[in-house]
C-alpha positions in Angstrom: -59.3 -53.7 9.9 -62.7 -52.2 10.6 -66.1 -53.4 9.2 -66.2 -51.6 6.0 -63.1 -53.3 4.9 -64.3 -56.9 6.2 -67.3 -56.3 4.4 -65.9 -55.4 1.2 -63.3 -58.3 1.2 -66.6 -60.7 2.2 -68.3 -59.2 -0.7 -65.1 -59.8 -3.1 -65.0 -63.2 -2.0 -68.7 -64.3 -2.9 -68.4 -62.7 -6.5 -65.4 -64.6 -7.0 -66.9 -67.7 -5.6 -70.1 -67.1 -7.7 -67.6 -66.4 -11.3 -66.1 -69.5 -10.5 -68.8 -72.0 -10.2 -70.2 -70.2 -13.1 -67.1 -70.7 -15.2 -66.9 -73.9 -14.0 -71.2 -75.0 -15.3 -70.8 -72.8 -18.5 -67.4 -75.0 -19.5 -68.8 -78.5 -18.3 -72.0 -77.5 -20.4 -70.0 -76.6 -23.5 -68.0 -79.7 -22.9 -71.1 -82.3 -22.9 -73.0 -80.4 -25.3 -70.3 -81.5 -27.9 -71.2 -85.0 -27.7 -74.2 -84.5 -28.2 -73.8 -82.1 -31.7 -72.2 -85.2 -33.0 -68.8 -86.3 -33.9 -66.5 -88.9 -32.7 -62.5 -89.6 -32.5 -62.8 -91.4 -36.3 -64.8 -88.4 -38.0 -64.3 -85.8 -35.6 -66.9 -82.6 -36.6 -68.1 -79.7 -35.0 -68.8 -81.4 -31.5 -64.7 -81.6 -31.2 -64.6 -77.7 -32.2 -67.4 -76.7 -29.5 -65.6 -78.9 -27.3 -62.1 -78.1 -27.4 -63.0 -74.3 -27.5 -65.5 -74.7 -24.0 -63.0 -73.0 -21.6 -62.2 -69.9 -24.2 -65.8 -69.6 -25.1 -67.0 -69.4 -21.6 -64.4 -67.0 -20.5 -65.6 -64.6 -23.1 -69.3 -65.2 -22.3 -68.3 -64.4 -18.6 -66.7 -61.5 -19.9 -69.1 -60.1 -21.5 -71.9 -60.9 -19.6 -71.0 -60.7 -16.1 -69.5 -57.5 -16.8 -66.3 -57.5 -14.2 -63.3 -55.3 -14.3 -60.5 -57.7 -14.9 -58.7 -57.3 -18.1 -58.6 -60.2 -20.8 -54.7 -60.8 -20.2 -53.9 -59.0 -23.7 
């Protein structure tokens, strides 16, 4: 393996790193920011909907945004 190729899989490695932890802020965001829209287990409202959709909706923010290569799964 020469430098090029270490360099290139070192490169690979930080954007994944970097999509990760930003996967990982945008969902726990979404998550507590449900709370605070309101809602609770008796009346649940639209704090359960932004809540229980956090992982999907910052998976297509990341998708669109950060602009990668990898295909949606569909």
């Amino acid at each position: 393996m020469n430098y090029q190729e270490k360099s290139a899989q070192s490169v690979a490695k930080n954007i994944t790193i970097r999509n990760i932890i930003l996967f990982t802020a945008l969902v726990n965001g979404l998550a507590w920011l449900g709370p605070v829209v309101g809602g609770d287990p008796t009346t649940p409202g639209l704090g359960l909907l932004i809540w229980g959709t956090a992982p999907t909706v910052a998976a297509l923010l990341m998708k669109f945004l950060v602009r990668d290569d990898v295909s949606l799964g569909f």
